[in-house]
BATI-559932 format. One record per residue (C-alpha): residue in three letters; residue number from 1; x, y, z. Coordinates in Angstrom, 2 decimals, padded with zeros to 5 digits, always signed. Each point is the difference from the previous one (the first is absolute). Example, Ala and Ser with C-alpha at 12.3 -4.5 7.8 and 13.67 -1.06 7.14 Angstrom:
<recs>
- ALA, 1, +012.30, -004.50, +007.80
- SER, 2, +001.37, +003.44, -000.66
</recs>
This chain:
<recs>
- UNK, 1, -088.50, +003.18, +048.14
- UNK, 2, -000.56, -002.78, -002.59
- UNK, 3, +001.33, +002.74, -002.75
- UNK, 4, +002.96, +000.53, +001.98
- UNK, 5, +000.87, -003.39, +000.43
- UNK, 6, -000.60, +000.03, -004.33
- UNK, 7, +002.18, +002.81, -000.92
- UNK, 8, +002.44, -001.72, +002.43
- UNK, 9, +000.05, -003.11, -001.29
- UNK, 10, -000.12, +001.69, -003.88
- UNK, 11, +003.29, +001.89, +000.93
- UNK, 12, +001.82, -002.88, +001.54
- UNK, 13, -000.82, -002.15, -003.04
- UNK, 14, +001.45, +002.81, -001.91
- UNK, 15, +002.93, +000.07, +002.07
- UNK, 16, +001.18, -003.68, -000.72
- UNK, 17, -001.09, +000.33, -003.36
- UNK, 18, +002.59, +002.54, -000.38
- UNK, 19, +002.70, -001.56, +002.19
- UNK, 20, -000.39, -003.41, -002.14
- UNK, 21, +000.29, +002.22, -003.45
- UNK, 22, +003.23, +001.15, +001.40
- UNK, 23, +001.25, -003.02, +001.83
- UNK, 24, -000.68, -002.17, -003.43
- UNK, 25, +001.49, +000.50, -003.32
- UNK, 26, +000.38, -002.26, -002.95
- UNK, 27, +003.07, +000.34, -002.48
- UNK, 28, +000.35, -001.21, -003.43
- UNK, 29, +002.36, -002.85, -001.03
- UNK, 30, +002.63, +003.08, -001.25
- UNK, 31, -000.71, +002.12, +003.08
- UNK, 32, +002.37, -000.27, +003.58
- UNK, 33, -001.03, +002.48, +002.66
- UNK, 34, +002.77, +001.52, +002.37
- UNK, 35, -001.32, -000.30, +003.80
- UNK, 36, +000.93, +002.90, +002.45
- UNK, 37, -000.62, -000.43, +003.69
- UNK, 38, +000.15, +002.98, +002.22
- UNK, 39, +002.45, +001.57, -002.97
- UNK, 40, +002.27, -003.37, -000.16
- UNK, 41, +000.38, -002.23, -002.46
- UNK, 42, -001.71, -003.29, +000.46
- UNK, 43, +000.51, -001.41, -003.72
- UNK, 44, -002.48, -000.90, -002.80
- UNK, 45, -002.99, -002.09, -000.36
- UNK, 46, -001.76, -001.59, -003.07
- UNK, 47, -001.34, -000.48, -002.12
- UNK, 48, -003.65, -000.95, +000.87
- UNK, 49, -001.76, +000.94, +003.49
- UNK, 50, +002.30, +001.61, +002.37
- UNK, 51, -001.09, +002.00, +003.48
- UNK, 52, +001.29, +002.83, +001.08
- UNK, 53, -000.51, +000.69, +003.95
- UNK, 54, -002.05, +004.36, -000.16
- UNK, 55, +001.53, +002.54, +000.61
- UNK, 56, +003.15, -001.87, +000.97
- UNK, 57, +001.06, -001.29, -003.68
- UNK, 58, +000.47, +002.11, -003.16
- UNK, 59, +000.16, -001.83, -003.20
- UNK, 60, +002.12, +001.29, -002.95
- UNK, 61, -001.29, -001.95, -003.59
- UNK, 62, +002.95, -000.61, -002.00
- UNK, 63, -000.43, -001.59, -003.98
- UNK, 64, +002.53, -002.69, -000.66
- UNK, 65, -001.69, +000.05, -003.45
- UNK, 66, +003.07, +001.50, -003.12
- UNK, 67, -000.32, +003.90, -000.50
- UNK, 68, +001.07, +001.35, -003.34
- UNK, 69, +000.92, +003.34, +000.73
- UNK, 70, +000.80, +002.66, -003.15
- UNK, 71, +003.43, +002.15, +000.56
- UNK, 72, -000.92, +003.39, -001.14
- UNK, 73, +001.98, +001.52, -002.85
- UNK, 74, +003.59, +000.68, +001.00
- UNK, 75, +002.39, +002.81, -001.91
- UNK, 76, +003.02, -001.88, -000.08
- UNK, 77, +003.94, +001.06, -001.54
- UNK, 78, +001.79, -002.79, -001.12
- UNK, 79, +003.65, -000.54, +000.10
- UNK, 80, +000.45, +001.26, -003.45
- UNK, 81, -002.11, +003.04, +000.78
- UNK, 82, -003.61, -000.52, -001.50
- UNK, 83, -002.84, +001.33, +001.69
- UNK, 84, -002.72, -002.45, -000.13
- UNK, 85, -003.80, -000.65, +001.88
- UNK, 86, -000.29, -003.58, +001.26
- UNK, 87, -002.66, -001.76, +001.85
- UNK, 88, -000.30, -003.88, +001.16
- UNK, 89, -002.60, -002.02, +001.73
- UNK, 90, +001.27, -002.10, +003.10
- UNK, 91, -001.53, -003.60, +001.59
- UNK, 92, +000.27, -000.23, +003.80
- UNK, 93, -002.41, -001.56, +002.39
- UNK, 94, +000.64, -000.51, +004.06
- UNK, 95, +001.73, -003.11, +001.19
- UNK, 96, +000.41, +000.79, +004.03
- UNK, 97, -003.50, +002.24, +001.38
- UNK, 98, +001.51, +001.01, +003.37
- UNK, 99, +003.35, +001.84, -001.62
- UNK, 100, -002.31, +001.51, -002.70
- UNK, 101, -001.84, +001.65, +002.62
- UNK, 102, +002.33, +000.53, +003.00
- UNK, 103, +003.15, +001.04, -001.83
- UNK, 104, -001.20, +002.25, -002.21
- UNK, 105, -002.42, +002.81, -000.23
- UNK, 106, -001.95, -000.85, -003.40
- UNK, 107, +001.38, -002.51, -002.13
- UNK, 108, -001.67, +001.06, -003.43
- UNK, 109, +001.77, +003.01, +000.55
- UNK, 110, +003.33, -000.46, +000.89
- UNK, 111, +000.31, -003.01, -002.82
- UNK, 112, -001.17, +002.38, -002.48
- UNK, 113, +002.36, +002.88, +001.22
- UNK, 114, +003.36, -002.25, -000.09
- UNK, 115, -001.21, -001.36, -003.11
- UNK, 116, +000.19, +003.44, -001.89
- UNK, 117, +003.45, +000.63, +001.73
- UNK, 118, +001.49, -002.84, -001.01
- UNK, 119, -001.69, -000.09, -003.62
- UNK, 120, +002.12, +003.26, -000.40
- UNK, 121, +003.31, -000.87, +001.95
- UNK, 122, -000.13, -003.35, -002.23
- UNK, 123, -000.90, +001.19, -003.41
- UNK, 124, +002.18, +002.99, +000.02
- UNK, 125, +002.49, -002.28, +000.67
- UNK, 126, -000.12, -001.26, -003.58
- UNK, 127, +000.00, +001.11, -003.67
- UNK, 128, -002.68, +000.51, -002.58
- UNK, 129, +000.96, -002.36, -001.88
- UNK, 130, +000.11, -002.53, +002.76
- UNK, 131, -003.61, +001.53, +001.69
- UNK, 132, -001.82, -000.81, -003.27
- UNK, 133, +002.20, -003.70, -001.19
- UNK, 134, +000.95, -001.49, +003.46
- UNK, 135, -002.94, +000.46, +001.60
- UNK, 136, -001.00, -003.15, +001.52
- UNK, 137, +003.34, +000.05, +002.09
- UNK, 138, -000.98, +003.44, +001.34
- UNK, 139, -002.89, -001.35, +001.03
- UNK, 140, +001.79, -002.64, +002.13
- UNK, 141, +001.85, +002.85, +001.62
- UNK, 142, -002.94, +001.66, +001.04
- UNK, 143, -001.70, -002.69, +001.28
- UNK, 144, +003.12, -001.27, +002.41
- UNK, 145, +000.61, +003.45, +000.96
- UNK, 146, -003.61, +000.94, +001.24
- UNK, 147, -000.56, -003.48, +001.48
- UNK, 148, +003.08, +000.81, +001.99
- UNK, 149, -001.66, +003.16, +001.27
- UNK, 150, -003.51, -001.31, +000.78
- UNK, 151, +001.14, -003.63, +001.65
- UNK, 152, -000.07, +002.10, +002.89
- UNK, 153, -003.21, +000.73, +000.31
- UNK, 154, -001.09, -003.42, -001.02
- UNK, 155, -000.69, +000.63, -003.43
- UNK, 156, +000.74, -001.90, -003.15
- UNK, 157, +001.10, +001.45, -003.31
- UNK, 158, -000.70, -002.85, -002.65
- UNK, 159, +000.29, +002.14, -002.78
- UNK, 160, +000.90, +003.79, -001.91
- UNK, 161, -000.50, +000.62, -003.72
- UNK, 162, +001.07, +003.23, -001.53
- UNK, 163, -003.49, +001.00, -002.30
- UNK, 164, +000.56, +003.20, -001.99
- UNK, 165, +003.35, +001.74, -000.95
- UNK, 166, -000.93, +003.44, -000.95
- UNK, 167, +002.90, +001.56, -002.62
- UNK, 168, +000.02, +003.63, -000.50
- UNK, 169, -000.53, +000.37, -004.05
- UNK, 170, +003.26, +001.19, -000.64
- UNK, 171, +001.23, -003.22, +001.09
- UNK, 172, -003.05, -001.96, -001.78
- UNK, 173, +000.83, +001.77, -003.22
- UNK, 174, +004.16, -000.92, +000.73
- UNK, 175, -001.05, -003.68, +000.64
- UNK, 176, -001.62, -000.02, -003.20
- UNK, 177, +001.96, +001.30, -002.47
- UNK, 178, +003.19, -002.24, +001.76
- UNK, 179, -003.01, -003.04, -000.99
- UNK, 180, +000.15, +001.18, -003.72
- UNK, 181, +003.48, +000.06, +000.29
- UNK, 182, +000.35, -003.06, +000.91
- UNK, 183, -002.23, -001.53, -001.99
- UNK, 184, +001.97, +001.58, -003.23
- UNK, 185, +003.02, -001.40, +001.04
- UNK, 186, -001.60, -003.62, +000.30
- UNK, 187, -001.40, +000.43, -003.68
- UNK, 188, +003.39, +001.32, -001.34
- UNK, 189, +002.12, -002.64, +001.94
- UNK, 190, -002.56, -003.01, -001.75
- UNK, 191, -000.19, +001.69, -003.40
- UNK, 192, +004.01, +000.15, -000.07
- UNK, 193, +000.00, -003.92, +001.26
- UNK, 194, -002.26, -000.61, -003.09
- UNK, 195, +001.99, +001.79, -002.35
- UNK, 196, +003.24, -001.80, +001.27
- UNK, 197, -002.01, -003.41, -000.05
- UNK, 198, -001.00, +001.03, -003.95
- UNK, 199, +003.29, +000.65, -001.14
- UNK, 200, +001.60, -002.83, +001.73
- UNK, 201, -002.45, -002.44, -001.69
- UNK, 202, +000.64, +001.75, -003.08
- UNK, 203, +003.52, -000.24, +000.29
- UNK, 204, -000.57, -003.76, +000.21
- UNK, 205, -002.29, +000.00, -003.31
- UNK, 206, +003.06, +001.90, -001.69
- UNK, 207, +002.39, -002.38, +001.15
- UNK, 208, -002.38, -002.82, -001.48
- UNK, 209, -000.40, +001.61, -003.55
- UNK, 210, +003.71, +000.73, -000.07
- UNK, 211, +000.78, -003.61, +000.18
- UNK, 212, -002.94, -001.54, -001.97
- UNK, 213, -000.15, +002.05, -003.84
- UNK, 214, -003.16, -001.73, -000.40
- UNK, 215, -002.07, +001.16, +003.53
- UNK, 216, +000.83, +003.68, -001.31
- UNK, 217, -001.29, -000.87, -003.41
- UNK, 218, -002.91, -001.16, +001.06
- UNK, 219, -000.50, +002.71, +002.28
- UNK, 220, +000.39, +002.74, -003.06
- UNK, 221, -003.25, -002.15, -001.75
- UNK, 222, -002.19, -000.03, +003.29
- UNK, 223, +000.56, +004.07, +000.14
- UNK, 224, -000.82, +000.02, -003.72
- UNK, 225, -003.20, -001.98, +000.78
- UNK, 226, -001.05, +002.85, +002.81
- UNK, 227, +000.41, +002.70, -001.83
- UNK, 228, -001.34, -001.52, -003.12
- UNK, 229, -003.55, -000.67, +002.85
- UNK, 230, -000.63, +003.30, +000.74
- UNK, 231, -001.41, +001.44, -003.18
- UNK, 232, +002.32, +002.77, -000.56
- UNK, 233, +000.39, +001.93, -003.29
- UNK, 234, +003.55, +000.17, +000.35
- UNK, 235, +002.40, -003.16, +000.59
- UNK, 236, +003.41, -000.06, +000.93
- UNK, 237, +002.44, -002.56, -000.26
- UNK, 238, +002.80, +000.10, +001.97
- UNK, 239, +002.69, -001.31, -002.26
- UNK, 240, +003.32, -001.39, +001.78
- UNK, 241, +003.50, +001.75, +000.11
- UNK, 242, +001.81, -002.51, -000.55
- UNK, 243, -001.07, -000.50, -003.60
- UNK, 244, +001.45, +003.79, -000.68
- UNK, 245, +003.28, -000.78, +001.44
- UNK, 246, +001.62, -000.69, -003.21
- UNK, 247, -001.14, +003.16, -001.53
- UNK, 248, +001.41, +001.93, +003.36
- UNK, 249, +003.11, -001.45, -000.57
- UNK, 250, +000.89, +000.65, -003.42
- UNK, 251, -001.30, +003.67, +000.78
- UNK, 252, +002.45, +000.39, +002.48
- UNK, 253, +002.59, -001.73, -001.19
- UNK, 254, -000.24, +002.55, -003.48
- UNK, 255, -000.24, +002.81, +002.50
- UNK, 256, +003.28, -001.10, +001.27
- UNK, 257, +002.00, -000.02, -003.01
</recs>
């Protein structure tokens, strides 16, 4: 009788045990947990020590803590026709427990689903050229547009970034040789603003020595000096025209008669 009365007592003690495990639960300072009575919704409770009435309540945990969430690789045609691989990374976190749970079936899921919709409906929207320059602003679009989607459910979007733009090498090797391009035109466009900014100054130093014999003579003796510096075995001296004008003249004027 006495071990009766034990095993009695043993299972009863295991019996509240196990009702006080299930009627008690502790959540973290990020944690909310959605309360279901009889299969309606009471609300959420926490953080800290909440009870939960057994086998009446069901508790649904919900993270209000920011998920970052990787977009898988999207094939994408932009406007102008290029057929490109792009994946982004997204920032959302929950801001309202009871829709996240009672409005929608998983949360994770469906974010991440209307997330690769729109990351195609939006960036085939635009041009290479815009996907790889302007694309902070896309970013911007894709975070309004999902947010719109998920505020719904009670989610948040704070945030999509485009990571990786995958080019087919075709277009890689394009890209690249329109860089050299470019960069051949910059170097011809400076080298002909140097050459006009040489001859203009030298037009000035002309314009100088026209008007100032002296500056011109002096000029002729400092070239002198140079070449004269330079240790070479043969020396030329530039000798002026003007001093064989005379000679020109009577040869042409003899020619003439």
């Amino acid at each position: 009788m006495a071990a009766v009365s034990f095993f009695a007592f043993f299972v009863v003690v295991i019996l509240v045990i196990s009702l006080l495990s299930s009627a008690l639960k502790v959540l973290r300072e990020y944690e909310r947990a959605v309360i279901f009575r009889l299969g309606r919704l009471v609300g959420q409770k926490g953080p800290g020590l909440i009870f939960l009435i057994p086998v009446v309540d069901r508790m649904v945990k919900i993270s209000l803590r920011t998920v970052a969430m990787e977009v898988p690789p999207q094939d994408i045609i932009t406007r102008d026709n290029v057929t490109v691989k792009v994946n982004a990374v997204m920032y959302f976190r929950v801001v309202d427990p009871n829709r996240a749970v009672n409005d929608v079936e998983n949360y994770l899921y469906a974010t991440s689903q209307i997330a690769q919709t729109t990351l195609r409906s939006v960036l085939g929207e635009a041009e290479l050229d815009e996907l790889l320059s302007a694309r902070e602003q896309l970013n911007q679009n894709l975070q309004k547009i999902i947010d719109g989607y998920t505020e719904p459910w009670g989610v948040k979007v704070s945030n999509v970034e485009v990571k990786n733009v995958d080019l087919p090498q075709e277009m890689q090797r394009a890209i690249a040789r329109q860089a050299e391009a470019e960069r051949e035109r910059r170097a011809k466009v400076i080298n002909a603003e140097g050459e006009l900014q040489a001859s203009q100054k030298l037009a000035e130093a002309a314009q100088v020595m026209g008007a100032s014999p002296i500056t011109l003579q002096l000029r002729f003796l400092q070239t002198l000096a140079e070449i004269a510096s330079e240790k070479n075995s043969t020396t030329i001296f530039p000798v002026p025209i003007d001093l064989f004008a005379p000679f020109i003249k009577k040869v042409t004027q003899e020619l003439k008669d």
